[in-house]
C-alpha positions in Angstrom: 88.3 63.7 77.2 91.4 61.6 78.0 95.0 62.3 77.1 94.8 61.6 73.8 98.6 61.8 71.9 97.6 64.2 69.3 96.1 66.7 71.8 99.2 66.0 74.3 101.4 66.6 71.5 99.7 70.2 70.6 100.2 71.4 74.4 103.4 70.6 75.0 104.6 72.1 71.7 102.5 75.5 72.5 103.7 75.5 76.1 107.5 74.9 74.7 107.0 77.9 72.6 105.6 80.0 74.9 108.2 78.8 77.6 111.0 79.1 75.2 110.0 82.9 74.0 109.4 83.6 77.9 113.0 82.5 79.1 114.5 83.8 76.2 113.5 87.3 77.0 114.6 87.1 80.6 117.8 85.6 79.1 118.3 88.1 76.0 117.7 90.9 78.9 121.1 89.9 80.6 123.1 88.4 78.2 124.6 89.4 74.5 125.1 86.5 72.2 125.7 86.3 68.3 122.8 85.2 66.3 124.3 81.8 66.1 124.8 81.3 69.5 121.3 82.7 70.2 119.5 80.1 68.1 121.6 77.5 69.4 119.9 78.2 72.4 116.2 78.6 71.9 117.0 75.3 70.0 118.0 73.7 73.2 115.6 75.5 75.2 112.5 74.2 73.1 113.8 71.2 73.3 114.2 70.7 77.0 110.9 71.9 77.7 109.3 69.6 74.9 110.8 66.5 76.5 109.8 68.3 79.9 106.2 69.1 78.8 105.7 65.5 77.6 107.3 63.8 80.6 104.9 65.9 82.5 101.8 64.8 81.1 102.5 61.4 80.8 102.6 61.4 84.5 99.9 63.7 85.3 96.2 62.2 86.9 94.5 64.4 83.8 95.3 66.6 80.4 94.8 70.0 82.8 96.7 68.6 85.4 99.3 68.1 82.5 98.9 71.5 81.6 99.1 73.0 84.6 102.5 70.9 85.5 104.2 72.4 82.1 103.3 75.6 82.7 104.6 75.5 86.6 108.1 73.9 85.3 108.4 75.9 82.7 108.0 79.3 84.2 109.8 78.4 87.3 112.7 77.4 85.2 112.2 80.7 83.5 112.5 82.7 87.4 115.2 80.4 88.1 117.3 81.7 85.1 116.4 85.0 86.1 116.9 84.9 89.8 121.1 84.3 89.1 121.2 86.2 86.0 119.8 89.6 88.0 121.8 88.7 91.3 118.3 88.2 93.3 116.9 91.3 92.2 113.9 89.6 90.5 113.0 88.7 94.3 111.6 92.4 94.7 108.8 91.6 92.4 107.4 89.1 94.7 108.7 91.1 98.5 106.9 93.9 100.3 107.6 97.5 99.0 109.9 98.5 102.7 112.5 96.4 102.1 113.3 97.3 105.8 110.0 96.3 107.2 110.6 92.4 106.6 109.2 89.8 109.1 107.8 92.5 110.7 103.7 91.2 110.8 105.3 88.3 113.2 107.3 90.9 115.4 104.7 93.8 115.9 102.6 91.3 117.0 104.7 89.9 119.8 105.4 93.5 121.1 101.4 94.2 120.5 100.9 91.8 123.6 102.6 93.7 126.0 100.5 95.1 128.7 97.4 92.9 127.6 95.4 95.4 125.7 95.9 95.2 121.8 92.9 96.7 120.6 93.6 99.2 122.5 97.0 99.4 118.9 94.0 99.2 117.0 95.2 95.6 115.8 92.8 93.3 113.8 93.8 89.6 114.3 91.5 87.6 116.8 92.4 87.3 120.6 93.5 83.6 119.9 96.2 84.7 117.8 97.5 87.0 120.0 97.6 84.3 122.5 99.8 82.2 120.1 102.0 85.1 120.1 101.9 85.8 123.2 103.6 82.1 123.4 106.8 84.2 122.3 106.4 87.1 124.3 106.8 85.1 127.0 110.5 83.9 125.5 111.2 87.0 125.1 113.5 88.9 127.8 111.6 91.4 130.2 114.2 94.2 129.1 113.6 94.0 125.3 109.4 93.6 125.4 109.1 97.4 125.7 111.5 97.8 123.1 110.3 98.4 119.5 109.6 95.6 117.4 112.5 96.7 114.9 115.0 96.2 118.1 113.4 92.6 118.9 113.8 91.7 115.5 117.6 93.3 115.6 118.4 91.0 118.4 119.9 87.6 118.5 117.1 85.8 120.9 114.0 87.7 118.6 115.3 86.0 115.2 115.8 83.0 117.2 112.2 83.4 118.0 111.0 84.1 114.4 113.6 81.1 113.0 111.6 78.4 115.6 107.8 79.8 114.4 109.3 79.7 110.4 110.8 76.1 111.1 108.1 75.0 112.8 105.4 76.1 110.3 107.1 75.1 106.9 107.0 71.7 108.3 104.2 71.5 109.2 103.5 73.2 105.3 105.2 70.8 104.1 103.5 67.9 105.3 100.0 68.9 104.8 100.8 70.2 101.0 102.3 66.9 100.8 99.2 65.1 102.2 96.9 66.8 100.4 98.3 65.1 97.2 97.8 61.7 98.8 101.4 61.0 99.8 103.3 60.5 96.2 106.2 62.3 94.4 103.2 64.6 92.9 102.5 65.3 96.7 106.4 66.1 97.2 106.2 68.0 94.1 102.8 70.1 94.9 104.9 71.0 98.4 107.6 72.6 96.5 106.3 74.8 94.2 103.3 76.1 96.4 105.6 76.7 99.2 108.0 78.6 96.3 105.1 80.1 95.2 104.8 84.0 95.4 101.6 83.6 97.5 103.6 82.0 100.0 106.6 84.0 99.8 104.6 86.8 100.3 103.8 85.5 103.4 106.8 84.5 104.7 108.5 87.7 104.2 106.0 89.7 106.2 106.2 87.2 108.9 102.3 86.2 108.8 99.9 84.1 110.9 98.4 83.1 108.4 100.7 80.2 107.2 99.5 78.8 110.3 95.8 79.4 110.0 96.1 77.5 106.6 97.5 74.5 108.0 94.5 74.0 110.2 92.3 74.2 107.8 94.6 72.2 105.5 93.9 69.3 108.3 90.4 70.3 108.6 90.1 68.9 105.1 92.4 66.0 105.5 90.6 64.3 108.2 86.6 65.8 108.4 85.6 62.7 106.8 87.5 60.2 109.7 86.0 56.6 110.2 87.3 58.0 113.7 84.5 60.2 115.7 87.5 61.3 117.8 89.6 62.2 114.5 86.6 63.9 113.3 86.3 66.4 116.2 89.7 66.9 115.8 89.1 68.2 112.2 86.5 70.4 113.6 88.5 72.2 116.0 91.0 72.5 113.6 89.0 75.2 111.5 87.6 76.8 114.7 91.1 77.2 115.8 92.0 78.6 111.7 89.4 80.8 112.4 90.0 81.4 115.7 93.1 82.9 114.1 92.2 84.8 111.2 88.4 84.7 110.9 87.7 84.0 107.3 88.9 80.2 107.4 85.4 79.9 109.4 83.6 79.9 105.7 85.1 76.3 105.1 82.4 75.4 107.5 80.3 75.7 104.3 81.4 72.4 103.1 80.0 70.6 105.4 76.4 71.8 104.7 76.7 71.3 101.0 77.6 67.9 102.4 74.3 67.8 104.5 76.1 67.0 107.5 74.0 68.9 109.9 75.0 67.5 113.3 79.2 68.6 112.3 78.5 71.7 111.1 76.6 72.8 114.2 79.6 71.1 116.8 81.8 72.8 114.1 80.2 76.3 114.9 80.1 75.9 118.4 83.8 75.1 118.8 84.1 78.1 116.3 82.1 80.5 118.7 84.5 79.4 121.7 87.6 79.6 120.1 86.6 83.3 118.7 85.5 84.6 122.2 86.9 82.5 125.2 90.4 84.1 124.2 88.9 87.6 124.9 88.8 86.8 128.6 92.8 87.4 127.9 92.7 90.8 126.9 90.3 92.7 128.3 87.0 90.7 128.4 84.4 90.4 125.8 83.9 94.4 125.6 86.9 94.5 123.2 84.9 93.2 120.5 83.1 95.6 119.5 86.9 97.5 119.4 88.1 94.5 117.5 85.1 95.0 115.0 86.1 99.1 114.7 89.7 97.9 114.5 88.3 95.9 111.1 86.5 98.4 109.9 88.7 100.7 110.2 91.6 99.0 108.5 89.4 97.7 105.8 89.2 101.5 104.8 92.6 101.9 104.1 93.3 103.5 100.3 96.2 102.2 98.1 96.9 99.4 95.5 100.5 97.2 96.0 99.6 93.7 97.4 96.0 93.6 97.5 93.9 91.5 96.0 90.6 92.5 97.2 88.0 92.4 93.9 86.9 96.4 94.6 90.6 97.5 94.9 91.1 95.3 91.7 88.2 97.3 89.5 88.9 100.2 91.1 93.3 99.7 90.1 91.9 99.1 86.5 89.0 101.7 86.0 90.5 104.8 88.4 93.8 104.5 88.0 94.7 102.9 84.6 92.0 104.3 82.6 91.2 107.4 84.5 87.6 107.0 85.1 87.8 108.8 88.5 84.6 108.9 91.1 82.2 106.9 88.8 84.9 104.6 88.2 85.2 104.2 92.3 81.2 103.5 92.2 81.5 101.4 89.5 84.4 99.1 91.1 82.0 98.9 94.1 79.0 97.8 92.6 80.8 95.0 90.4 82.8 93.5 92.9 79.8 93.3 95.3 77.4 91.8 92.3 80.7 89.4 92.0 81.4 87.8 95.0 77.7 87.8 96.0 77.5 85.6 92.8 80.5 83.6 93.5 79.2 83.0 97.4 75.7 82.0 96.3 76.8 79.7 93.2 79.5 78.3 95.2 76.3 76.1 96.8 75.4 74.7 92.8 79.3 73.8 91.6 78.7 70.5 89.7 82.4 69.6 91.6 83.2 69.7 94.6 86.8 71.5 94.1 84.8 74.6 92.7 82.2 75.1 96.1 85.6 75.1 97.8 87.6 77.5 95.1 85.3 80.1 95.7 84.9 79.8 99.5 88.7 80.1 99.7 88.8 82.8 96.9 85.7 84.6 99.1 88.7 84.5 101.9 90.6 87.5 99.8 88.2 89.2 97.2 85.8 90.0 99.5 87.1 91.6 102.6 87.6 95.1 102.4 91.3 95.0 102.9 93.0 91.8 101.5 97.2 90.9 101.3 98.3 88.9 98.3 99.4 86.0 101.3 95.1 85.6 101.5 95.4 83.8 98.4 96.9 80.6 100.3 94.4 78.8 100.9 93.4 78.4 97.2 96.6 75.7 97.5 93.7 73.4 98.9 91.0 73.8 96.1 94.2 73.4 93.6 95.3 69.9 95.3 91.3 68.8 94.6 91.6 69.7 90.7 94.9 68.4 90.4 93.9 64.9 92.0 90.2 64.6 89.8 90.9 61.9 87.2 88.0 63.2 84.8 88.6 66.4 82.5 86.1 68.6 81.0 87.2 71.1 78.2 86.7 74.1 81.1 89.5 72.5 82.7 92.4 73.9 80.7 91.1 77.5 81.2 91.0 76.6 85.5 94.6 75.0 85.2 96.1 78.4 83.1 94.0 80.9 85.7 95.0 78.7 88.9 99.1 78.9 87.0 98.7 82.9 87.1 98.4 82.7 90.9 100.8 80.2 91.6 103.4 80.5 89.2 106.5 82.9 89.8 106.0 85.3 86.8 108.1 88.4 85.8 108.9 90.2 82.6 112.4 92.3 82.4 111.5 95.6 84.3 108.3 94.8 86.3 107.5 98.3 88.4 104.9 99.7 87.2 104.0 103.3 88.9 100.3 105.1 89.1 100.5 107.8 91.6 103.5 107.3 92.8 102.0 103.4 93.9 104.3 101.1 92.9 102.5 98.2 91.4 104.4 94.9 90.7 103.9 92.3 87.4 103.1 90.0 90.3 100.6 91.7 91.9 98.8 92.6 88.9 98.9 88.9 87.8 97.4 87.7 91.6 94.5 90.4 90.8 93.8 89.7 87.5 93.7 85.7 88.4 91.6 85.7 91.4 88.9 87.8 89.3 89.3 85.7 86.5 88.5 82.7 88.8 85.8 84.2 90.1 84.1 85.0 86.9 85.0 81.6 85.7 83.0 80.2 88.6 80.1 82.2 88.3 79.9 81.6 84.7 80.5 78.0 84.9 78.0 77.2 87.5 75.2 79.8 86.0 75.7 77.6 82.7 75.5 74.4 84.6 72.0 75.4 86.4 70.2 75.9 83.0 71.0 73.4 80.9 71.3 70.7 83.8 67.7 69.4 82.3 69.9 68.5 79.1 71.9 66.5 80.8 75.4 68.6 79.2 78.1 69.8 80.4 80.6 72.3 79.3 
C-alpha cells in the first residue's frame, strides 16, 4: 500500500483530532478561557497539527512511518505544553517514586566496589560492569569511598564523576541513534525523541548501566555485516561486552543464526563467555557465580508494581490488583506470561521481517526476566530504527507504529497517580506495560498467521 493522498489525508485529520482534544485537555486543566477564546484555539491547534501531520508524511520512508511521526510530534508537543504549564511537575510521571534517590543506580555502584567483594551486597550486574565502575572508584578520593553513596553523590568530585559518564554516554547515544537512521535529518530526529523518551529518561534519572550496554549492542548492529573481518570482530565483541554488562543483550546473538552465520555466532559466543567470566577473576574468582546467580534470583522475587514491565507483574497488576482476582489471579498471571514470551521467543525464529525477530528478542530483554525496570525497554529503539527505515507497508503496520508510539511517546493525562495498595502506579508506567504486551501479542499473532497461510502466498 503506498501513500496514497486520500488515505494520508484521513490520518492526518484523525491524528489532528485526537492531538488537538489531547492538548486541549492538558491546556483546559491549567488555563480558563471564554468559549470564544477557547475555540479560537483548538481552531489553531487542529490546524498546526494538520499542516504538521501532512508535512510529516510527505517526508516519511512509509504511511506507518508517517503515522508514527504525527503521533510522536503531536504528543510531544502536547508534554511540552504541559511541562511549562504545571512548572515541571508533569516530569514525576516519567521519574522514580524517591525523589531523593536520583542517580543513585550509578553511585551505589561505585561504592559497591570497595573492598572487591560485591556479591558479597548481594548486587546483580556482571563482574565487567563493576569493573567499568570501578573505573570511577578509582577517581574517587580514598576518604569519601567508605562514605555512603548519598555523601559521594553530595560531593563536588562524585557529580563531576556522574556529569563525565552522562556526557560521555549521551554522545555516544546520540551518535548511534543517529546512525541507526542512516545519517539524515530523520536520523537527527530519531536521536531526539528516543533520547527524550520516557524509556530513556527513566534511565537517566536512576543513573543506569544500561544506556551503555545499549550502545554496544547499538554498534553490534551497525557494523556485524562489515566488508571488514577486522570491523566484524569488532561488532562481535561489542555484544559480548553489552552482555558482559547486563546479560540479556547476549540474546541478540540470535540474529546471527536466523542469518545462518554459523562461524560468527560461535566467535560471538566465545567472546561472550570471556567477557562474562574473565572479570570474575576481579572479585573473588569464579566461585562468586553461583552468589551472582542467588543475587538474581533473589532480586527477581521482589513484590511490587511501579516501573516494571516484566509480562507476569503486568497480568498480575491487572488481574490481582485492578480486578481483585487474588491467588488464582497470581497463577493465572504466571501461566500467561510464561505461554507468552515462550511464544514470542520461539516465533521470533518465523517473523516474515527481519525488524520483528529482533522486536521480540529485545522485548524478551524486559518481559521476561523476573524483575524488569521500565529503562529495559531501550533497546526496542533498535527494532524501531528497522521499521521506521522499511520502505514497504503492510496494513499490520499501522497497528506496530501506534503500539511502538505508546512506548516511546511522552504521555500523561491531568492527574496521573493512580494508587492500589498504597503502590503508586503512574499513566506512564501503565502505558510501557500495556505496550510491551500488546507488542508481544502482536508478534505472536502475526507470525502464527504468517506460518499457515504461507502456502497461499498472503500476507496480512
Amino acid at each position: 500500500m503506498t501513500k496514497s493522498k486520500t488515505s494520508v489525508l484521513a490520518a492526518a485529520i484523525l491524528i489532528a483530532v485526537v492531538g488537538t482534544v489531547y492538548l486541549e485537555a492538558v491546556l483546559l486543566f491549567h488555563t480558563k478561557l471564554s468559549d470564544f477564546l477557547r475555540l479560537i484555539r483548538v481552531m489553531l491547534i487542529f490546524a498546526s497539527m494538520f499542516s504538521l501531520s501532512i508535512v510529516v508524511f510527505h517526508k516519511a520512508e512509509s504511511f506507518a512511518a508517517g503515522c508514527f511521526y504525527a503521533i510522536v510530534l503531536a504528543a510531544a508537543a502536547a508534554f511540552v505544553f504541559d511541562l511549562f504549564l504545571s512548572h515541571g511537575t508533569v516530569l514525576y510521571g516519567i521519574l522514580f517514586k524517591d525523589r531523593k534517590d536520583t542517580f543513585m543506580d550509578f553511585f551505589n555502584c561505585i561504592i559497591h566496589v570497595n573492598g572487591g567483594d560485591p556479591y558479597s551486597l548481594g548486587c546483580i550486574y556482571p563482574p565487567l560492569a563493576y569493573i567499568v565502575f570501578g573505573l570511577f572508584y578509582i577517581l574517587t578520593p580514598t576518604a569519601m569511598r567508605t562514605e555512603s553513596a548519598f555523601a559521594l553523590r553530595s560531593s563536588q568530585l562524585g557529580m563531576m564523576e556522574f556529569f563525565f559518564f552522562s556526557l560521555i554516554v549521551v554522545l555516544l547515544l546520540a551518535t548511534v541513534l543517529y546512525s541507526l537512521r542512516a545519517h539524515s535529518w530523520r536520523g537527527m530526529f530519531f536521536s531526539a525523541f528516543t533520547l527524550f523518551s520516557p524509556i530513556f529518561v527513566f534511565a537517566f534519572e536512576r543513573g543506569n548501566i544500561v544506556t551503555l550496554a545499549f550502545v554496544l549492542t547499538a554498534m553490534f548492529f551497525l557494523f556485524k555485516d562489515s566488508n571488514n573481518v577486522l570491523v566484524r570482530h569488532c561488532a562481535f565483541i561489542c555484544l559480548a561486552l553489552a552482555a558482559g554488562i547486563k546479560v540479556y543483550p547476549a540474546i541478540f546473538g540470535f540474529v546471527l543464526i536466523l542469518e545462518k552465520r554459523w562461524k560468527d555466532s560461535a566467535i560471538c559466543v566465545l567472546y561472550g563467555l570471556l567477557a562474562f567470566f574473565l572479570p570474575f577473576l576481579f572479585f573473588g574468582g569464579f566461585s562468586q557465580v553461583g552468589v551472582l546467580m542467588e543475587n538474581i534470583f533473589n532480586f527477581s522475587a521482589r513484590s511490587g508494581y511501579h516501573y516494571r514491565v516484566e509480562l507476569s507483574n503486568t497480568f498480575e497488576f491487572f488481574l490481582v490488583r485492578v480486578f481483585g482476582m487474588g491467588d488464582m489471579g497470581e497463577k493465572l498471571s504466571a501461566a500467561a506470561a510464561a505461554v507468552i514470551v515462550l511464544l514470542c521467543g520461539a516465533t521470533a525464529f518465523f517473523q516474515n521481517e527481519r525488524w520483528k525477530s529482533v522486536c521480540a528478542f529485545a522485548l524478551l530483554t524486559a518481559i521476561a526476566p523476573g524483575t524488569s525496570y521500565i529503562y529495559s525497554l531501550v533497546f526496542m529503539a533498535i527494532p524501531l530504527a528497522m521499521f521506521l527505515s522499511k520502505k514497504d507497508f503492510r496494513r499490520i503496520d499501522i497497528v506496530y507504529a501506534a503500539l511502538f508510539a505508546m512506548l516511546f511517546v511522552p504521555v500523561r493525562f491531568m492527574n496521573d497517580s493512580l494508587y492500589y495498595e498504597n503502590t503508586l502506579v503512574t499513566l506512564t508506567c501503565v502505558l510501557e506495560r500495556v505496550g510491551a504486551a500488546a507488542i508481544a501479542l502482536v508478534l505472536t499473532f502475526d507470525a502464527t498467521i504468517n506460518l499457515l497461510i504461507k502456502k497461499v502466498g498472503r500476507t496480512i
